[in-house]
N, C-alpha and C positions, 0 to 999 in steps of 0.2 A: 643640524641645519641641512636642508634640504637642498639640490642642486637646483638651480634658477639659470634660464637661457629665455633668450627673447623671442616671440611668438607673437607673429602676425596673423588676425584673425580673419576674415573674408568680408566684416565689416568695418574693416580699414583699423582698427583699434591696435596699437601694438604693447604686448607688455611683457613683464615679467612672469613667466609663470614655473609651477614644479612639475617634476616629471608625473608625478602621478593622475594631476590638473590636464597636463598636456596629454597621457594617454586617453583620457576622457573624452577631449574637445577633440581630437584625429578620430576617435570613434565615429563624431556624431558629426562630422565632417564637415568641422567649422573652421579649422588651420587650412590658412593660402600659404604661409610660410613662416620654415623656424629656420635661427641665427645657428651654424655650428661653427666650431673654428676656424674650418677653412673656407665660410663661407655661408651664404643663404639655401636653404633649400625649399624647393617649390613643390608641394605637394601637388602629386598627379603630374607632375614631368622625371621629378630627381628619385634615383631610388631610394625606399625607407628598409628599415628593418622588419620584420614580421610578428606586429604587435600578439599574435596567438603563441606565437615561442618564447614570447617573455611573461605570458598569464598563464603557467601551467599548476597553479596553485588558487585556491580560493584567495578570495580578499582579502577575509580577514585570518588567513592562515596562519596557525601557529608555526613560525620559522625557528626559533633559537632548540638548541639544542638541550637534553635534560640529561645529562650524563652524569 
């Protein structure tokens, strides 16, 4: 199961969504704000992490290991 946090969209719409959903729509720069646990955070004021340091692999890249 996927992690699910609450994400407000710029069209007022708020839901649930998964992280991989949510790196998509911060892409296309449709999140006004996500729930973290200490709190809301506001795209374009609060600072984010840097969605290019956590895509350094294809999409659909082979991860597991063949040892």
């Amino acid at each position: 199961m996927s992690l699910r946090f609450d994400v407000e969209l710029k069209d007022g719409a708020v839901c649930p969504m998964a992280t991989k959903a949510f790196n998509v729509f911060l892409a296309l720069d449709r999140v006004a704000k996500f729930k973290r646990s200490d709190g809301w955070v506001v795209v374009g004021k609060d600072p984010l992490r840097d969605l290019k340091k956590d895509n350094d692999y294809p999409l659909f890249a082979e991860r597991r290991s063949f040892v």
